[in-house]
DRENVEXMI-613897 format. One record per residue (C-alpha): residue in three letters; x, y, z. Coordinates in steps of 0.5 Angstrom, whole numbers, plus 500, padded with zeros to 3 digits. Example, Ala and Ser with C-alpha at 12.3 -4.5 7.8 and 13.67 -1.06 7.14 Angstrom:
2
ALA525491516
SER527498514
! end
This chain:
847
UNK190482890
UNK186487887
UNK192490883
UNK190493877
UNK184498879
UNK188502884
UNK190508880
UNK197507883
UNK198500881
UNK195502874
UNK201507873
UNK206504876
UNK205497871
UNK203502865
UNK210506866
UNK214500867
UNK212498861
UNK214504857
UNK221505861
UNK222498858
UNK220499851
UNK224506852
UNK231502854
UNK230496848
UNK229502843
UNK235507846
UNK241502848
UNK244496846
UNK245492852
UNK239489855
UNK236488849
UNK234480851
UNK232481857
UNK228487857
UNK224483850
UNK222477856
UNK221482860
UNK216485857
UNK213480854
UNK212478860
UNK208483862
UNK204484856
UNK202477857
UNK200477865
UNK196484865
UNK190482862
UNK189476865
UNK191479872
UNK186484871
UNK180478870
UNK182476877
UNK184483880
UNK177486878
UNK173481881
UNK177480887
UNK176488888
UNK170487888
UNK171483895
UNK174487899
UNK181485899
UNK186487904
UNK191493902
UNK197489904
UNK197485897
UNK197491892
UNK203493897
UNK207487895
UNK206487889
UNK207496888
UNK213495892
UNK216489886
UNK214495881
UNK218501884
UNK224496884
UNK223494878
UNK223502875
UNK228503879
UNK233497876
UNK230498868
UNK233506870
UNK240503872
UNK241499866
UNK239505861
UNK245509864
UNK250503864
UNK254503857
UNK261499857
UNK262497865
UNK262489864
UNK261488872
UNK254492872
UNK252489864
UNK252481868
UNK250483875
UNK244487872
UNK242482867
UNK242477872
UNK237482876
UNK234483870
UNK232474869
UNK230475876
UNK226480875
UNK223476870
UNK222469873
UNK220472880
UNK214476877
UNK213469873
UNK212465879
UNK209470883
UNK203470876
UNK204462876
UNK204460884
UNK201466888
UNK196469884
UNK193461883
UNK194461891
UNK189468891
UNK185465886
UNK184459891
UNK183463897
UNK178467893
UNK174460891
UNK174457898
UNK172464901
UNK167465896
UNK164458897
UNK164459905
UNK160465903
UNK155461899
UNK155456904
UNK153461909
UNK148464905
UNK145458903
UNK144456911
UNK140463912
UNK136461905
UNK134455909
UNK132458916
UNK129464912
UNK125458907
UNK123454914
UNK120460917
UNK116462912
UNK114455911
UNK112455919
UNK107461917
UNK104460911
UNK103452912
UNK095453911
UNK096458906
UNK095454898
UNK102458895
UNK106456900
UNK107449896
UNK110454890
UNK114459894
UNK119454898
UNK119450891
UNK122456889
UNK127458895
UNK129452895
UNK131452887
UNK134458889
UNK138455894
UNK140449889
UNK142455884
UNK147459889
UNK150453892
UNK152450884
UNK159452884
UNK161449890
UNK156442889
UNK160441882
UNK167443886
UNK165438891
UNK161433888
UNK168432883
UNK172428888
UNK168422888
UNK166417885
UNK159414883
UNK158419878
UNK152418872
UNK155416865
UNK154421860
UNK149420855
UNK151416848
UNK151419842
UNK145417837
UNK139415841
UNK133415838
UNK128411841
UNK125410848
UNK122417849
UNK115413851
UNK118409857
UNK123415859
UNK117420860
UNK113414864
UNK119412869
UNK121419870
UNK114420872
UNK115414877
UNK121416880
UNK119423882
UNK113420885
UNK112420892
UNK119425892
UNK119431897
UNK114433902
UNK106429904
UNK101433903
UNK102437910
UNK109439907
UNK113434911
UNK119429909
UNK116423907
UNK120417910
UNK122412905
UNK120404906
UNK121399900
UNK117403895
UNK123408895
UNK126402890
UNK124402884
UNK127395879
UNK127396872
UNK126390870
UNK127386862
UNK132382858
UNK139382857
UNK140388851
UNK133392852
UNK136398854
UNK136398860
UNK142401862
UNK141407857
UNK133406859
UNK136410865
UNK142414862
UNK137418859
UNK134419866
UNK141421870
UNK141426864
UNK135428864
UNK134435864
UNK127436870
UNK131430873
UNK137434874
UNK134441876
UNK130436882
UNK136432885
UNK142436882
UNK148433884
UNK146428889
UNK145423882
UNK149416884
UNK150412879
UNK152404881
UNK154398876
UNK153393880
UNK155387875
UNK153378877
UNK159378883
UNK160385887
UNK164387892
UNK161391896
UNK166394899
UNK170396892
UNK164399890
UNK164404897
UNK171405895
UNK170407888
UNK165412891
UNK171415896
UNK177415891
UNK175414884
UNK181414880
UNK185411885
UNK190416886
UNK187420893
UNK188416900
UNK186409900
UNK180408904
UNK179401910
UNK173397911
UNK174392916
UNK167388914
UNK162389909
UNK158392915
UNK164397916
UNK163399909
UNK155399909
UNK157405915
UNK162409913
UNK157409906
UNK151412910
UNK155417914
UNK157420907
UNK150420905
UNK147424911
UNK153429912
UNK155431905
UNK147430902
UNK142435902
UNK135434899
UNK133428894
UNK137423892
UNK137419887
UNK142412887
UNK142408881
UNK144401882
UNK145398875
UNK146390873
UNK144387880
UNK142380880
UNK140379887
UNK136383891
UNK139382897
UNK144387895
UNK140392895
UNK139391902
UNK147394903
UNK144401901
UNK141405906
UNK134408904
UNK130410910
UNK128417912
UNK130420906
UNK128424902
UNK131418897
UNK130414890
UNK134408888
UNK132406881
UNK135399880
UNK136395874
UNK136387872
UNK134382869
UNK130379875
UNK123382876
UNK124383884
UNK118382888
UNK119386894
UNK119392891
UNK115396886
UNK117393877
UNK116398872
UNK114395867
UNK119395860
UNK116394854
UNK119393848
UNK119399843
UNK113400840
UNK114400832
UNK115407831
UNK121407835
UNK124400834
UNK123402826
UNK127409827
UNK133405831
UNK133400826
UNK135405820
UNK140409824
UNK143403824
UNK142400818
UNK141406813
UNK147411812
UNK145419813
UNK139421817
UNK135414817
UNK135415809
UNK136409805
UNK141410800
UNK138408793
UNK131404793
UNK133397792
UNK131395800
UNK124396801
UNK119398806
UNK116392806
UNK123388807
UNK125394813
UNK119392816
UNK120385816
UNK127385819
UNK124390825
UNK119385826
UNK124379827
UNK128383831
UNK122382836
UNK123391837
UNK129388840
UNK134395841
UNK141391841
UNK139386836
UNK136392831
UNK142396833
UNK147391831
UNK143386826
UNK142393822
UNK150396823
UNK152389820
UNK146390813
UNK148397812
UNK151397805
UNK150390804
UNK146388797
UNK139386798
UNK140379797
UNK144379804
UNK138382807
UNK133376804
UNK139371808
UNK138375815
UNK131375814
UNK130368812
UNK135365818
UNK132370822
UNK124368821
UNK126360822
UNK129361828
UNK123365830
UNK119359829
UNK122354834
UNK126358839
UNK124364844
UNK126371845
UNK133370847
UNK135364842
UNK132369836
UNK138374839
UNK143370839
UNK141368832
UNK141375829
UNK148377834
UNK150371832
UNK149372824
UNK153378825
UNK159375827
UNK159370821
UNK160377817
UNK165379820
UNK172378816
UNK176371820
UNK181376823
UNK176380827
UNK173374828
UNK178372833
UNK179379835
UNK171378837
UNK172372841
UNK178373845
UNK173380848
UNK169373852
UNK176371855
UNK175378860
UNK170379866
UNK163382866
UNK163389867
UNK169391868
UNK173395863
UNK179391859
UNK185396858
UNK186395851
UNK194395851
UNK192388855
UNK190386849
UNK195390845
UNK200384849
UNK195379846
UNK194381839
UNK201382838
UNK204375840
UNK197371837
UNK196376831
UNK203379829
UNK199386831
UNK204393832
UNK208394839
UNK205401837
UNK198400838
UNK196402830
UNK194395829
UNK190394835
UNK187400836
UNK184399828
UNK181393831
UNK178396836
UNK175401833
UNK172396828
UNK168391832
UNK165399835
UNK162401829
UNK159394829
UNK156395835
UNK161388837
UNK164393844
UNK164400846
UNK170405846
UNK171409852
UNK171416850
UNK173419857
UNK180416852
UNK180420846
UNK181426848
UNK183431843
UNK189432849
UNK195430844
UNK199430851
UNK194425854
UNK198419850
UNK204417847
UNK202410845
UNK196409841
UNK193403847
UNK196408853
UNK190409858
UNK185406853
UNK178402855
UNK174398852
UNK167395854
UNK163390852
UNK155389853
UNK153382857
UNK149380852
UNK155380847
UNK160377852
UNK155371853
UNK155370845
UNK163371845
UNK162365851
UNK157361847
UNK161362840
UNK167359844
UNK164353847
UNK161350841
UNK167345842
UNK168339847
UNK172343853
UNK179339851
UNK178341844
UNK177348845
UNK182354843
UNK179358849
UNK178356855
UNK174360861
UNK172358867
UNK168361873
UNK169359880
UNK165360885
UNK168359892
UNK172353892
UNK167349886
UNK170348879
UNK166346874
UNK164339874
UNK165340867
UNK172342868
UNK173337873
UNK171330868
UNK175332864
UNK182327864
UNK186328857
UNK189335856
UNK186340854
UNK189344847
UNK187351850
UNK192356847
UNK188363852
UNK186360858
UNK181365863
UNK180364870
UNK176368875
UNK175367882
UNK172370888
UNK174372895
UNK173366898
UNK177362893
UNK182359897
UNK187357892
UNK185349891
UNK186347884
UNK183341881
UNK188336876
UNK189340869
UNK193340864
UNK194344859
UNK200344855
UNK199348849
UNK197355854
UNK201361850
UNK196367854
UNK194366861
UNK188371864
UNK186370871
UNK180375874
UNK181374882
UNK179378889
UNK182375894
UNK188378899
UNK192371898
UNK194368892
UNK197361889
UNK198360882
UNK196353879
UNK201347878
UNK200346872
UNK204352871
UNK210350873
UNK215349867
UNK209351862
UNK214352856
UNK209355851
UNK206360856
UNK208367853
UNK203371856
UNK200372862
UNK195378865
UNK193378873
UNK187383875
UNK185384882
UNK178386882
UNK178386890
UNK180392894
UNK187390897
UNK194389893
UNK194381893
UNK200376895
UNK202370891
UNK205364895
UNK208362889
UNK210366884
UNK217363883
UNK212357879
UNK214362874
UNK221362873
UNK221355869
UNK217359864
UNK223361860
UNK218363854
UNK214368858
UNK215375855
UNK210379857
UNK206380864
UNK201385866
UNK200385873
UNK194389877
UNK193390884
UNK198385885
UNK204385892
UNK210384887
UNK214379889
UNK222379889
UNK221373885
UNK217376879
UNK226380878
UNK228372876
UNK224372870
UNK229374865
UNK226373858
UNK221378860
UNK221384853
UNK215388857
UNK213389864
UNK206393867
UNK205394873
UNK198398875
UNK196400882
UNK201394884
UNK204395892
UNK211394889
UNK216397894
UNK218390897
UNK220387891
UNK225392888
UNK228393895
UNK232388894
UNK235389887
UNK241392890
UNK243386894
UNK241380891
UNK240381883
UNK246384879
UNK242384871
UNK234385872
UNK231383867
UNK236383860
UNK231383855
UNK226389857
UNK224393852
UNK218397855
UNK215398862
UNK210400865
UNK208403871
UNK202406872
UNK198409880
UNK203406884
UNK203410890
UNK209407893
UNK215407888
UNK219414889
UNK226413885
UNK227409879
UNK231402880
UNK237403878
UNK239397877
UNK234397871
UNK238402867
UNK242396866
UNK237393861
UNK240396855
UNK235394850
UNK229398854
UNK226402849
UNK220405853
UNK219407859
UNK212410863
UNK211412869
UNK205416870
UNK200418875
UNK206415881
UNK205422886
UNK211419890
UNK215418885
UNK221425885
UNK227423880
UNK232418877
UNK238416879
UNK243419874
UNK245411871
UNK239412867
UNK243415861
UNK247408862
UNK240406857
UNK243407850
UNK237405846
UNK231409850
UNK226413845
UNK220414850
UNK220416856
UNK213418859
UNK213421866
UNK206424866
UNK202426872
UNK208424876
UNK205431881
UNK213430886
UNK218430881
UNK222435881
UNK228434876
UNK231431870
UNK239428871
UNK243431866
UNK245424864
UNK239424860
UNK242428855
UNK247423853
UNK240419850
UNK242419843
UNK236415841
UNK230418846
UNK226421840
UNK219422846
UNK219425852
UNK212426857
UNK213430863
UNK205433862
UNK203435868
UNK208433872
UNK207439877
UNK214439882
UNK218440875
UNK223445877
UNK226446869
UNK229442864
UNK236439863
UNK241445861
UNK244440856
UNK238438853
UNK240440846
UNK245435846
UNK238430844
UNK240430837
UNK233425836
UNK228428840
UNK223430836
UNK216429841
UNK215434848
UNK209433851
UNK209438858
UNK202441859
UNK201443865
UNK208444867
UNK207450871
UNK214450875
UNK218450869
UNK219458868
UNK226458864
UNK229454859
UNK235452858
UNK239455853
UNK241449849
UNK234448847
UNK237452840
UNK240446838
UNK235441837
UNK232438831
UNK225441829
UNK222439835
UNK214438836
UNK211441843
UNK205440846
UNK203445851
UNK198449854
UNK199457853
UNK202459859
UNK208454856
UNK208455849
UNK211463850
UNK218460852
UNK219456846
UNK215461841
UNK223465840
UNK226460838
UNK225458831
UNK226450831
UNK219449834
UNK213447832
UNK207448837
UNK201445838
UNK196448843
UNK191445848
UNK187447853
UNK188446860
UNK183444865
UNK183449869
UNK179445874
UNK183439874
UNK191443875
UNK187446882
UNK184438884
UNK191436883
UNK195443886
UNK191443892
UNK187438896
UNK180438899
UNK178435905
! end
């Protein structure tokens, strides 16, 4: 495609333009098309010439810039004809038409073949690197061979292969996005830890590389290094630090892999999560953990080349090390616990020494810069507080986030509660003591908000719109997620759980709803407090209940009791081999119900049939495999239940009789068989649905159309569904819609026109939705709409002329899309970027 740089080619589009201009100046017709026209070529040229300079540089063939002259000569030709056409009515509409043509043509051939150019341009380019990457190496090899005996041998392969590793980035960063097991990015605000960091790098890169012969060092069990200390240490962030650190980087490049491993793994959904991250690529099979443990080490020795460095955070048994492959390689696993394990090598994690316990104690405790905001809290105070916090880094961190501000008497009653459980109890009890006098400061709303956090299991990230369902019924929070969001933002300055920042992108097309696509973390050790707070009460007396069940084993706790139980939030979490055999309970007074499960076959517990106060029920699966419930029809008789979320979950036809249902989400839910029989068997599904959510369910293709028949349905979401190509026409039967949510759908190709008759739809999200060939011509019929977010529509070239007639509308697209909306003056646009990489991921797919 190199245009531009021929001589011709420069003269051909110089020319064009300057007929173009010439013709709008000296004729009244045309004016329109001739303005898009060049428009349209101002636009492209510059960033044609970008593309076209380097591929000019590499030798690309005559043919294209042939394409694209012949297309210019055609183009003067008809610029030409329109000039001498004066009051012919037939030639004014036919040449206005090959002039929109012209125009649409030239913008997809910009939009589709020149990305397909570019792509070809990156797949040859990273060809030719790979190809010099394997002479570099046989050239490096030879020399080595030669010069084995000669002392600067050691420094001259060093720097062939640093050089290497450079010239084969572009490509290792492109490859290494489509998996998983990536190393967190670094959080904000560390202070501390630079002693241990230098001494645990000091150890990992010990022994990595060659032997004093040059040779590869095999691997045994001192390739595994366990770092090991108590709950809150900072263990984690101990070596975050050192998957972003810098001389770590240059020495493994992209060949860090970070694990969370957590109490009860499932080894085969962590080798998936390596394969298929985002849940959106191909589902990858595993017959058995053995199969698993395979298919994993053939990836390391196909698409791994040099050191590797493998963290395993959170393991509490050293067995499951034993999945990892490590031998004969140039390989380091860095594992983190709470258990020194003695077959292999301990580094030792001492507690801050004071210098950094006391600097991260006042980031926490002072506001800017560490400085202390007027003279009343003393030295002397600050370092008996950092004493009794034991140089703990969470409880300083949290213990301090809970002073900040406060009078100087609120400091003496921490430092008088903590000093007297010092005296009687050990290191974890003198962290409770501080995490939990942190609790007693907050106010009695976040309180609840805190303790409702213990109810979800360890590791894992907590979707804040379940919360949402929660907090709206028990709290009275917003369907908007204002409330709940406030929360949550809240217990994070407290250092109480963790935002995920991933969420908060400054991308205004990312969400419609506040809770949408959000997450949540919580540390262990503030989930056992949230745990310890709620079970300070006899079972039967608790508001909250949480059980973990280990195989088929309840709690002998759990099974003495014999009078019910006044739970309003019941969780329970079981494993793969839980076989579904429930022990007596009753629990009459249960409004929310969480279950955490892993198994492939599910039945729901007896005592939910006929449950008449349960409102609220959430269903993870942790496992790999959509699971299947017995007997989901257990729940019709709840006529309370209003809102489900459902994850990883064979929707079952039952799931339709529940008719008091005001919110439905179905996340990575297998759901086909469930709506296949709508059209048979169910005539009003659903009656009271307000809002539902569809999120990565690969197997959903056309919305039911028998949900259209949900007249109070105000939101609809259906995101990141590849399979899902468009709506039967009845959806403008949904009178009262106001969202409408379609992003990431790659394969939708059109909007019907009976959307256009949504009087209310205020909010329509069609963000990179890829297929999408246009808008509805009658959009301006949408009197309310008020809110378009469609970043990353590259299909839509043209819009309809009706958009004239909406309301101030607010768009929110990449640059590429706001020239089309720029001429019309009901419009306010707000940019964002585009990542460039992410729209090619999603365009074409690697394998």
């Amino acid at each position: 495609m190199a245009f531009l740089v021929d001589p011709l080619i420069s003269e051909s589009i110089a020319k064009l333009t300057d007929l173009v201009i010439y013709v709008v100046k000296t004729t009244a017709n045309f004016k329109p098309e001739l303005k898009q026209l060049t428009l349209t070529l101002q636009r492209i040229t510059p960033i044609i010439e970008d593309v076209v300079n380097m591929n000019r540089k590499l030798d690309r063939t005559e043919e294209e810039r042939k394409m694209f002259k012949e297309e210019l000569e055609e183009a003067e030709k008809l610029v030409k004809k329109c000039a001498k056409v004066k009051r012919n009515i037939f030639k004014k509409f036919k040449y206005s038409l090959k002039l929109k043509d012209f125009n649409g043509k030239l913008l997809r051939f910009f939009q589709i073949e020149v990305q397909v150019f570019q792509t070809r341009g990156i797949v040859e380019t990273l060809s030719g690197v790979h190809d010099i990457k394997i002479k570099m190496d046989s050239i490096a090899s030879d020399v080595k061979d030669i010069q084995l005996s000669k002392s600067w041998n050691g420094n001259y392969c060093s720097s062939m292969s640093t050089s290497s590793r450079t010239d084969r980035s572009g490509s290792e960063n492109m490859e290494r996005e489509k998996y998983g097991w990536r190393a967190p990015a670094l959080p904000k605000g560390i202070v501390a830890f630079e002693e241990p960091l230098a001494k645990l790098k000091a150890e990992v890169v010990a022994g990595i590389g060659s032997d004093d012969y040059g040779d590869p060092m095999d691997c045994d069990d001192r390739s595994v290094l366990v770092v090991a200390a108590a709950g809150g240490c900072g263990k984690t962030t101990l070596v975050k630090m050192l998957c972003n650190d810098t001389e770590i980087r240059e020495k493994f490049g992209e060949n860090i892999f970070f694990v969370t491993v957590s109490e009860s793994p499932n080894f085969m959904v962590i080798v998936n999560d390596l394969f298929n991250p985002n849940f959106s690529g191909p589902q990858v099979f595993f017959q058995s953990n053995e199969d698993a443990k395979n298919k994993l080490e053939n990836f390391l020795n196909e698409k791994v080349v040099g050191p590797m460095l493998l963290v395993l955070d959170d393991v509490w048994s050293d067995t499951f090390i034993d999945n990892f492959p490590s031998k004969n390689r140039e390989c380091k696993i860095l594992v983190t616990s709470r258990t020194a394990f003695t077959n292999y090598d301990v580094f030792k994690f001492d507690p801050l020494n004071e210098k950094d316990a006391k600097t991260l104690f006042r980031q926490s405790a002072f506001t800017k810069g560490g400085k202390r905001p007027s003279p009343v809290i003393s030295e002397n105070l600050v370092n008996q507080m950092v004493t009794c916090c034991k140089r703990h880094p969470l409880t300083l961190s949290v213990v301090g986030r809970s002073l900040n501000g406060k009078d100087k008497s609120v400091w003496e009653s921490m430092l008088k509660s903590l000093s007297q459980g010092r005296l009687v109890l050990d290191l974890h009890k003198d962290v409770l003591i501080g995490l939990e006098r942190s609790f007693d400061a907050l106010d009695d709303d976040f309180k609840e908000c805190f303790l409702d956090l213990g109810t979800f299991p360890e590791d894992q990230r907590i979707p804040v719109s379940a919360l949402l369902n929660m907090w709206v019924h028990l709290y009275n929070h917003d369907d908007g997620g204002v409330d709940t969001l406030a929360k949550i933002f809240e217990l994070s300055y407290r250092n109480l759980v963790d935002l995920m920042i991933s969420g908060f992108k400054n991308d205004l097309g990312e969400r419609v709803n506040h809770c949408d696509q959000q997450f949540v973390t919580q540390h262990d050790l503030l989930r056992e407090l949230a745990i310890h707070l709620n079970s300070k009460l006899p079972l039967e007396k608790r508001t909250r209940l949480i059980i973990n069940i280990r195989g088929d084993e309840f709690p002998t706790s759990i099974k003495q009791v014999q009078e019910p139980m006044q739970a309003r939030i019941l969780s329970i979490s079981t494993g793969e081999s839980f076989s579904s055999k429930w022990c007596y309970m009753e629990v009459p007074d249960l409004e929310v119900l969480i279950l955490n499960l892993m198994s492939k076959t599910y039945s729901l517990p007896n005592f939910l049939a006929g449950n008449p106060k349960l409102k609220i029920l959430n269903i993870t699966n942790h496992g790999l495999y959509p699971t299947e419930f017995t007997n989901f029809n257990f729940l019709t008789s709840s006529h309370n239940l209003t809102r489900i979320r459902l994850e990883r979950v064979d929707i079952s036809p039952s799931i339709l009789s529940l008719i008091n249902l005001q919110k439905v989400s179905l996340i990575m839910c297998k759901i086909g068989n469930g709506f296949k029989k709508l059209s048979t068997t169910h005539q009003n599904i659903w009656p009271q649905l307000v809002e539902i959510e569809i999120d990565y369910c690969q197997d959903l293709v056309e919305f039911p159309g028998k949900l259209c028949k949900s007249i109070h349905l105000k939101k609809i979401s259906i995101t990141n569904c590849n399979e899902m190509y468009g709506f039967n026409e009845e959806i403008g039967d949904l009178i009262n819609l106001e969202t409408l949510s379609l992003r990431s759908c790659t394969k939708l190709e059109k909007l019907p026109e009976s959307i256009c008759s949504l009087e209310k739809l205020n909010v329509l999200d069609i963000s990179d939705c890829l297929s999408l060939s246009g808008l509805p011509e009658k959009m301006g019929k949408l009197g309310s709409l008020r809110t378009i977010y469609m970043k990353g529509c590259t299909g839509v070239y043209e819009l309809p002329e009706s958009v004239e007639d909406l309301s101030h509308v607010h768009v929110v697209c990449n640059e590429e899309t706001a020239y089309q909306w720029r001429e019309y003056g009901n419009v306010e646009i707000d940019l964002v970027e585009e990542d460039r990489l992410e729209t090619l991921l999603k365009i074409i797919p690697f394998g």
